[in-house]
N, C-alpha and C positions, 0 to 999 in steps of 0.2 A: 628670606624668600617665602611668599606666601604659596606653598606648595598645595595646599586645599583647594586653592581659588581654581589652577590649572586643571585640575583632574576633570574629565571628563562627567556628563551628565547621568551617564549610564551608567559609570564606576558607583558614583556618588547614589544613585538609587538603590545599589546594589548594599552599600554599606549600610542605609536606613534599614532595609528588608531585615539586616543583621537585628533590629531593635525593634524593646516594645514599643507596639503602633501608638503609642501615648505618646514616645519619647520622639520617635519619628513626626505627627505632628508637630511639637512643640517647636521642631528646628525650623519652620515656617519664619518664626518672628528675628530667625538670624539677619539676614540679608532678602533683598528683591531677588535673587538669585536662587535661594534658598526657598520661598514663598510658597510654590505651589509642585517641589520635587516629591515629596510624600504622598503626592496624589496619584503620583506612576505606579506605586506598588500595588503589584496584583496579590500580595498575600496579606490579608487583615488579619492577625492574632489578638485576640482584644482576652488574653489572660489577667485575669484577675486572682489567680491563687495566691497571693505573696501577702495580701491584707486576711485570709478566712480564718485562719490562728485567731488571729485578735480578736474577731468577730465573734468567735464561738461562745464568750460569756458575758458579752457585752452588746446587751439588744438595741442599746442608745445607738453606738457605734456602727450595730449591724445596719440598722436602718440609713444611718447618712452615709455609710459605703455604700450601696444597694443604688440610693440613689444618683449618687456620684459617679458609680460604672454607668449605669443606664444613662443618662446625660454625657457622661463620653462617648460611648457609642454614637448616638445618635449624633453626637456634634458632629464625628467623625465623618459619618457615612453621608451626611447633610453636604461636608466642603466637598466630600470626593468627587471628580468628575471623569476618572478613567473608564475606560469602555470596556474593562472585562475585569473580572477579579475571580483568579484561578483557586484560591483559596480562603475561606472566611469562616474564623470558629471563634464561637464567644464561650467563656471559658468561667462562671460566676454560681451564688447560689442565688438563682432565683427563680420563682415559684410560678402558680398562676396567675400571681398579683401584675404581674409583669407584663400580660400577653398582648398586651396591647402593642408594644412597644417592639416585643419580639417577633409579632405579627411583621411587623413595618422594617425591620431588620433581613426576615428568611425574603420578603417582598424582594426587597434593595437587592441581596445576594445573588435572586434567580435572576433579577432583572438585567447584574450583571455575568449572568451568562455563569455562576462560579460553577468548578466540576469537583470541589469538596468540602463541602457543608458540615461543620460541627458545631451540634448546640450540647454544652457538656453543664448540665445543671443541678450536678449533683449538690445535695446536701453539704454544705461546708467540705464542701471538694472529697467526700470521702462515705460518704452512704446515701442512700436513696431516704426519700422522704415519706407521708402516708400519699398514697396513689394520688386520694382528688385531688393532691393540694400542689401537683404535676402541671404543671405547662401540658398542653391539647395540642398537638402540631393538626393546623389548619392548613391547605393549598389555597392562597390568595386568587381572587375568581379569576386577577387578569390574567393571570397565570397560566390556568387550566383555557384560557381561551387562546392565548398567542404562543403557547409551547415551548417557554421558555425554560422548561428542564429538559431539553435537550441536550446541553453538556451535562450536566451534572453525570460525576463517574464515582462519587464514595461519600454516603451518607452515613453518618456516627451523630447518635442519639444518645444522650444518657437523663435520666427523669424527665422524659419527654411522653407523652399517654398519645395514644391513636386508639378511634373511631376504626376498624376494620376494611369497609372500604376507600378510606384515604390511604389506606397503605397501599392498596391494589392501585388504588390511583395514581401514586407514586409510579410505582412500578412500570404502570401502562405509557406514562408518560415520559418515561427517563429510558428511553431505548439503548442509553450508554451506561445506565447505570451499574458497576461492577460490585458492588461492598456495598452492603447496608449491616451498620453493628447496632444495636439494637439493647439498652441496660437500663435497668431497672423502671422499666416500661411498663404500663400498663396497655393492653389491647385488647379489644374486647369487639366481635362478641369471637371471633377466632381469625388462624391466618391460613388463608387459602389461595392460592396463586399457582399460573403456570403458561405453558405455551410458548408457541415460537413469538412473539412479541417481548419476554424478556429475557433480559441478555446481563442477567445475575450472575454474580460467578462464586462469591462469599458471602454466605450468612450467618450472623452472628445474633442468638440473644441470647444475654444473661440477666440472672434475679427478675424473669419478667413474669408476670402475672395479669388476672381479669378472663383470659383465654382455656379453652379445654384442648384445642386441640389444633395441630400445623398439618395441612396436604401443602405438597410442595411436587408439580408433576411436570414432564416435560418440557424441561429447559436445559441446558448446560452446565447447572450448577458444577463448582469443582469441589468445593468446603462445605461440609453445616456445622454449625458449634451450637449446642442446645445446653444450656444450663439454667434449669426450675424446677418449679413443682412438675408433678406430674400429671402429665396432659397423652392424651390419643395422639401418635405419631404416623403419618402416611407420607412414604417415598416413594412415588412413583415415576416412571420411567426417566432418569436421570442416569443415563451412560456414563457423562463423565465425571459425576462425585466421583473423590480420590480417599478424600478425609473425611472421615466422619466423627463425632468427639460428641458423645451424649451424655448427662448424668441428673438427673432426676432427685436434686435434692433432699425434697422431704420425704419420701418413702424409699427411695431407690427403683429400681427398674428390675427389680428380681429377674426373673426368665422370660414375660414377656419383650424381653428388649430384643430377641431375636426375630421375632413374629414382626417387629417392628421395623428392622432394616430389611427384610428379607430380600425383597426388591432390589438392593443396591448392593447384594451383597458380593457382587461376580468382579465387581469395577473396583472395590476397595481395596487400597494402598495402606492408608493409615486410619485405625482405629482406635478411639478411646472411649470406654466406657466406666461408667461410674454406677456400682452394684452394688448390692446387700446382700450380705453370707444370713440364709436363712435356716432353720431349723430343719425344716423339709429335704433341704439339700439341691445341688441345682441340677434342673435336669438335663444331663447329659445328650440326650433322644433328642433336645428342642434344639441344640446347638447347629448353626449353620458351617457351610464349608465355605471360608476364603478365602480361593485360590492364589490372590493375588498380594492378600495384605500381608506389608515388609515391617511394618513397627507395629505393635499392638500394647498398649497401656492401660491397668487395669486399677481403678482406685475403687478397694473393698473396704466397706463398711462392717464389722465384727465387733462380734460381742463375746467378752469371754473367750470361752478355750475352741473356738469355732475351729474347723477345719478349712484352711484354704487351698487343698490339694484338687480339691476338684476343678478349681478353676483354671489350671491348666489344661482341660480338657478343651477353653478356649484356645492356648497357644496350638496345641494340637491337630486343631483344625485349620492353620495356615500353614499349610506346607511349605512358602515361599518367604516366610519369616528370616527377620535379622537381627528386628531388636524386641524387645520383651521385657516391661516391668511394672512391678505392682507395689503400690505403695497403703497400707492400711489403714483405719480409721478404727479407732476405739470404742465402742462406746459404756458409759458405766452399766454394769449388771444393774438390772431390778433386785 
């Protein structure tokens, strides 16, 4: 009994979605029947992780994978003819050499309407690369004319570089947009946003750089996760931040980090912060009072025989606490 043949077209779409979009193509050349079922899937994962190993010492190789992904995609996205694609993340290293190409990919994604966009172009999948040599996310002009980031609801970026007002643009433009994560980005020349036109609810960036400083005002925001250098921080009127998670890699955030949420500090649930035990001591006087925050997590950076008692003078100041921990960081004496 050929039990394959009976199952239903829907079941059968179902099971490709299970598979990489390579191998889901491929079943095209089974049967007439088979032909053109790949083409219903509204989720395109076009991962490439499983060759970047090999890659890593072998430039020959690295070049004809590169090219190889890049001509599958596009083959790809060339036969598709469904009318929306709820999901499309390309998943490779590759660089600004590419832009052309990726250009004509985020094109394709908006065009079908997708509401979760990942372009993850890390460094042989596992570190960022030097900034210029970053992929530039551009908004294609037809784009920004016919409106077609109106689905879009969660955008993930990783060695992707923005211009400053394409962000805003973004934003202005994706009135469903909910997540935007944001890694090893460059953006420049800062990021500023706000108002009842966006309807953000999680922001995320880590290892980003080119910027001094983030305003982030009057919206809904629920989350910010800030992990870089250190840049000027302004939260303003944002009610319902819950979580806030900041840490300031390369110097840390000594005590101005309270000056810095001030503003958000009545609405907070869950906070983390990431500080430097300094010589000075921390000032106890600068500390805010939050009322409301139930988890509070403290990753401290110390040298030697520091003192980390004082910094419970944080948990102190949440009367409404539950949970509480601090984990340390070493660093060698001079």
């Amino acid at each position: 009994m050929d039990f394959i043949s009976k199952i239903p077209d829907d079941v059968l779409v179902m099971i490709l979605s299970l598979m990489p979009i390579k191998d889901a193509a491929v079943t095209s050349s089974l049967s007439t029947r088979w032909r053109y079922l790949w083409r219903n899937l509204i989720r395109l994962n076009f991962d490439g992780t499983e060759i970047l190993d090999k890659m890593a010492n072998d430039e020959v190789l690295c070049d004809l994978e590169v090219n190889k992904y890049i001509n599958q995609v596009s083959n790809v996205i060339s036969s598709y003819n469904h009318s929306k694609v709820h999901d499309f993340r390309v998943c490779f290293d590759l660089d600004d050499s590419a832009s052309e190409e990726i250009d004509e990919w985020i094109e394709f994604a908006l065009g079908k309407k997708v509401e979760r966009l990942e372009l993850d172009l890390l460094y042989k999948n596992y570190g960022t690369r030097y900034s210029e040599e970053n992929y530039e996310f551009r908004l294609p002009s037809s784009v920004s004319m016919v409106g077609e980031m109106l689905s879009l609801k969660k955008l993930f970026l990783k060695c992707v570089n923005f211009i400053g007002p394409t962000l805003n643009e973004i934003l202005m433009n994706s009135p469903h947009l909910e997540k935007l994560y944001l890694f090893g980005s460059d953006v420049f020349p800062s990021i500023c946003f706000g108002g009842q036109g966006i309807n953000l609810k999680h922001f995320k960036l880590v290892a980003c750089s080119g910027f001094e400083s983030i305003s982030l005002y009057g919206f809904d925001l629920v989350s910010f996760i800030y992990q870089g250098p250190e840049i000027k921080l302004h939260l303003t009127d944002l009610p319902k931040l819950k979580e806030l998670d900041i840490g300031e890699i390369s110097v840390g955030l000594e005590n101005n980090v309270f000056c810095q949420i001030s503003s958000c500090a009545l609405y907070l649930q869950v906070l983390e912060l990431d500080m430097r035990s300094t010589k000075k001591g921390l000032d106890v006087n600068a500390i805010l009072k939050f009322p409301n925050v139930k988890k509070l997590k403290l990753a401290i950076q110390s040298e030697g025989d520091d003192s980390l008692l004082e910094f419970t003078s944080i948990a102190q100041a949440c009367p409404s606490l539950e949970t509480f921990s601090i984990s340390v960081r070493t660093s060698a004496m001079s």
